[in-house]
KEFIRO-937382 format. One record per residue (C-alpha): x negated, z, y. Coordinates in steps of 0.001 Angstrom, whole numbers. Layout:
N
- X,Z,Y
...
//
This chain:
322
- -120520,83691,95099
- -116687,84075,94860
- -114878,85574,98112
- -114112,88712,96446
- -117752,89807,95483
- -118973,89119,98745
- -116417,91205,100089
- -117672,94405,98002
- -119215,97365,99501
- -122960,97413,99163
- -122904,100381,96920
- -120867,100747,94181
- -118246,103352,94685
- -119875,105787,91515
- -123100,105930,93928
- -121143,106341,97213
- -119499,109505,95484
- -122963,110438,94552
- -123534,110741,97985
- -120685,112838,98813
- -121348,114955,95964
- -124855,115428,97162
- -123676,116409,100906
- -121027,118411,99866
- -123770,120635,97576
- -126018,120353,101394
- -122400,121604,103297
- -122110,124197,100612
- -125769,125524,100875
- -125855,125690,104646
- -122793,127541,104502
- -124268,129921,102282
- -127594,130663,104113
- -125746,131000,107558
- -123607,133249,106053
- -126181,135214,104719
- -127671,134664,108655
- -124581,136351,110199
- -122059,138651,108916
- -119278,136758,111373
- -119672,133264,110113
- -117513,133061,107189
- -114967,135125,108847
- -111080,133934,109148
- -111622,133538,112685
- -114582,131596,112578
- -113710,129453,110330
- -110824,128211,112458
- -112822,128001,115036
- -115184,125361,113242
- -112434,123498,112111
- -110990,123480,116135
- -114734,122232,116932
- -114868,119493,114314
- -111967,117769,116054
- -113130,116357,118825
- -116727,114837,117284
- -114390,113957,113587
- -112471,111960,115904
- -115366,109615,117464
- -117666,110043,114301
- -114306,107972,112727
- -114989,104861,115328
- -118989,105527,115411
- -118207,104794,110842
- -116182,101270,111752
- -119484,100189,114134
- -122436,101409,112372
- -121062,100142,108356
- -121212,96461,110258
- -124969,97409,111152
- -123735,98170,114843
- -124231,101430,116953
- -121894,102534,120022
- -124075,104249,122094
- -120969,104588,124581
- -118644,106465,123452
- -119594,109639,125255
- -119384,108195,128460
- -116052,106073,127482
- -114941,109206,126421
- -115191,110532,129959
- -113895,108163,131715
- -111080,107256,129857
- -110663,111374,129865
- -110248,110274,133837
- -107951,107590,133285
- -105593,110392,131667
- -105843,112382,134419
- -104898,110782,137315
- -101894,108966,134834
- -100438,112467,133982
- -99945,112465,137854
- -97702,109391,138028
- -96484,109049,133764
- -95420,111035,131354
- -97816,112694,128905
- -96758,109684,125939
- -97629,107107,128741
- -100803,108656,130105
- -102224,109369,126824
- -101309,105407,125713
- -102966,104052,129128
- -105632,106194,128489
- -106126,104972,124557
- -105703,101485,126103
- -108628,101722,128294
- -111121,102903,125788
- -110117,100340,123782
- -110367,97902,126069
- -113735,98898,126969
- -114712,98178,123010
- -113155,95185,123152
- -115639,94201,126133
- -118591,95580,123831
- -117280,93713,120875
- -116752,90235,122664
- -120859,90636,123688
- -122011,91419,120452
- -119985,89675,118151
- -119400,86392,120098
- -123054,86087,122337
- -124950,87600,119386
- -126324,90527,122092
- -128080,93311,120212
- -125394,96448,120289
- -127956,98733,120902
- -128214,96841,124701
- -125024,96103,125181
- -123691,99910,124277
- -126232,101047,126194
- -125077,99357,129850
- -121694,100375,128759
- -122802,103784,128811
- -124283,103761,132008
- -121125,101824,134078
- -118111,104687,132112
- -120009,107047,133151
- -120564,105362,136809
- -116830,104773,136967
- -115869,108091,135880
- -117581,109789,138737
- -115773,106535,141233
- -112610,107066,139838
- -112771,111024,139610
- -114323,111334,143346
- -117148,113323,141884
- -115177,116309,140902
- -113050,117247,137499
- -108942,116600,137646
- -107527,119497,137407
- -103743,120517,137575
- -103149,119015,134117
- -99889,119596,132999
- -99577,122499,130362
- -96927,121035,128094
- -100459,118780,126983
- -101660,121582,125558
- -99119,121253,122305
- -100887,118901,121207
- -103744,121602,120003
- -102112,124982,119665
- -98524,124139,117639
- -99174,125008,114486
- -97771,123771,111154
- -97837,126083,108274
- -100322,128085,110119
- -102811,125119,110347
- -102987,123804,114403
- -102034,120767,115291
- -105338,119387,116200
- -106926,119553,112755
- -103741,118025,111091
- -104523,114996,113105
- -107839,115110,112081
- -107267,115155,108692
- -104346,112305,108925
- -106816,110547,110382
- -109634,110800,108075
- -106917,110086,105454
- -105963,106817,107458
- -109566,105718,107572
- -110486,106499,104771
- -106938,104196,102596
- -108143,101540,105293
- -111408,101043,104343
- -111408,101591,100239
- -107890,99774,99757
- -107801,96801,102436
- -109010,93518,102511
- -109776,94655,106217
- -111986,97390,104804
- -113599,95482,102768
- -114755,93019,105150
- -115988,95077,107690
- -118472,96391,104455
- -119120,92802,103462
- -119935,92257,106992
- -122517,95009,107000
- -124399,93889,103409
- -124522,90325,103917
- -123502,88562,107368
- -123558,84887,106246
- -122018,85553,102593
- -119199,86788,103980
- -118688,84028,106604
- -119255,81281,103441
- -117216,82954,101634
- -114239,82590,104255
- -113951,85799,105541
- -112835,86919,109133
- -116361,87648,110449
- -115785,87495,113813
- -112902,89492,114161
- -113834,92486,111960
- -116763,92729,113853
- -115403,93329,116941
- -112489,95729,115574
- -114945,98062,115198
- -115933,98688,118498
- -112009,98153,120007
- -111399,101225,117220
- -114566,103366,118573
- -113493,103391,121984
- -109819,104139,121713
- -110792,107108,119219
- -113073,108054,122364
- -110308,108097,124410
- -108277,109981,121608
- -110416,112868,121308
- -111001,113496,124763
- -107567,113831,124832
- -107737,116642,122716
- -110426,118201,124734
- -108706,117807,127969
- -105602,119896,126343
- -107593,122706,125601
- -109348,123242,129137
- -106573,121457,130931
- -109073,119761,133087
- -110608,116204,132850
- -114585,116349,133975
- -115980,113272,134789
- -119385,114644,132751
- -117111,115083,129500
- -118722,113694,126658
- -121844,114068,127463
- -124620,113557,124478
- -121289,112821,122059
- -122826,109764,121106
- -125390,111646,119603
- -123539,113623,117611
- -121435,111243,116426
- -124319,109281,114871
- -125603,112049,113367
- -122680,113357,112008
- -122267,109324,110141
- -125829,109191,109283
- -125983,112472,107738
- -122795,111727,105766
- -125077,108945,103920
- -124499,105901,106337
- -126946,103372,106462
- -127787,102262,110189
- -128774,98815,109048
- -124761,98333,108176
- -122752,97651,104739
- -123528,101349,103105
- -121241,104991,103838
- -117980,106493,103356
- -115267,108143,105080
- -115328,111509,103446
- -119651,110732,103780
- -118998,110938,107660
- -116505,114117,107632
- -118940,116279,105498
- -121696,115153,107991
- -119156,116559,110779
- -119012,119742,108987
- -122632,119838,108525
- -123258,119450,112275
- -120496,121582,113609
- -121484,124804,110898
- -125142,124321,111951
- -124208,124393,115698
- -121971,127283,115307
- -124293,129037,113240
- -127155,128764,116050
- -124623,130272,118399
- -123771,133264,116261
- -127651,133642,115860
- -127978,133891,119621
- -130030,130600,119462
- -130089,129140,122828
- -128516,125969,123814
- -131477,124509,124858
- -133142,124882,121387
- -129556,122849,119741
- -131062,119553,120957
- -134230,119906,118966
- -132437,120714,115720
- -129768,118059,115859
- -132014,115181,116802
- -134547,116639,114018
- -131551,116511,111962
- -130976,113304,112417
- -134716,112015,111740
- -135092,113706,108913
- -131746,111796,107862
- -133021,108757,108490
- -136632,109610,106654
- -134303,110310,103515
- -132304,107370,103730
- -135939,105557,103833
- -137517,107132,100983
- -134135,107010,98872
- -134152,102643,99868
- -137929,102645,99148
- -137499,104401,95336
- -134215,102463,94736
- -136091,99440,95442
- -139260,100287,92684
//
């Protein structure tokens, strides 16, 4: 097998637009029946307002993309998300915003560089290794917070989300730039297309002389300094930095990439896959809350969501297969 094939996606790119195409008739269809569900959904107003709430999750389903198309998961991101959302906090005290936001960024990604180094180097199963990560951010976010949000943030932050450009805010530019970043990266690089080569076929890819080692911990560096990214965003919003931020985020984040057609066992999704499953998520959660649908009741449909995404992707491998 020549470098080059063993570098190629696991799908060809006709059937990964198939997939788009089919979750972008899904997007369309929810749309439609939550419209029909509530007079106020497709409303100008509300419609920027699921846009504002696809920021924050678009950002970390990016990084969640990078882990789980090398057949990882990141199952800390939420809690990286708050901690590093400390980290900015008590640096906007001492640094500028440019500053605090970079040592902030710096921290998550160093925190996915630990996670990478375990699983990529001592072969520990991400699922583990994610997992204790979750559990010491969020111990060190209530340390370093002293059990109580950061407040006092300065208001200047808040640019960041409310400038607008051409009537569009600032926040969902980003996004977008972002999705359009990811997106070049992994359909035009030799990067890219390692880190899917990595995900189809582990030990072709290493005999065929590619960087196996590096692009699979790149993933997890990029997952946690997106964390730290989009919390950013958050905290300029509320103007506050929580040490229970990010809560459940991990969830959906993973939802969001598995709904946009990614395959948990690595090597199979998209970019654009991952930012319909965002709008999927977000229109579904805003459309509970316009239907007076309690919180509590959220939980149930998201994680059904996601089995139900996962039974699919089954059944879609098993016929494939016949």
């Amino acid at each position: 097998m020549s470098a080059p094939t063993a570098a190629r996606p696991a799908l060809p790119g006709r059937l990964i637009r198939t997939l788009e195409v089919r979750m972008l008739g899904l997007a369309l269809v929810i749309a439609v029946g939550l419209s029909l569900m509530s007079p106020y959904f497709l409303t100008q107003n509300n419609i920027f307002n699921i846009l504002d709430q696809s920021v924050v999750i678009g950002i970390v389903a990016v990084g969640m993309t990078f882990v789980i198309l090398t057949g990882g998961i990141d199952l800390s991101v939420g809690s990286v998300a708050g901690l590093t959302g400390i980290v900015l906090g008590l640096a906007l005290r001492d640094l500028p915003i440019p500053l605090a936001i970079a040592a902030a960024v710096a921290a998550g990604a160093f925190i996915g560089l630990i996670s990478g180094v375990l699983v990529a180097v001592f072969g520990l199963a991400p699922f583990v290794v994610t997992l204790g990560m979750m559990a010491i951010g969020r111990s060190l976010a209530y340390i370093f917070s002293g059990q109580t949000a950061i407040s006092g943030i300065p208001e200047s932050l808040s640019a960041i989300v409310y400038t607008t450009v051409l009537g569009i805010p600032a926040n969902v530019i980003f996004l977008l730039l972002l999705y359009l970043a990811a997106w070049a990266y992994l359909t035009y690089t030799k990067g890219g297309r390692t880190i899917y080569a990595v995900g189809s076929n582990r030990e072709a890819a290493r005999a065929a002389g590619l960087n196996v080692l590096g692009y699979s911990i790149l993933p997890y560096v990029i997952s946690g300094a997106l964390a730290a990214v989009a919390i950013t965003f958050s905290i300029a919003q509320i103007l506050s930095a929580d040490p229970l931020a990010g809560n459940q985020m991990e969830l959906d984040a993973i939802a969001a990439v598995v709904i946009g057609g990614a395959s948990l066992y690595g090597g199979r999704g998209s970019i654009i896959g991952t930012l319909i499953g965002v709008l999927i998520m977000v229109m579904i959660r805003n459309g509970l809350n316009l239907m007076g649908v309690s919180p509590f009741w959220q939980g149930t449909a998201i994680g059904s969501i996601i089995i139900l995404a996962l039974l699919a992707e089954r059944l879609f491998n098993w016929r494939s297969a016949r």
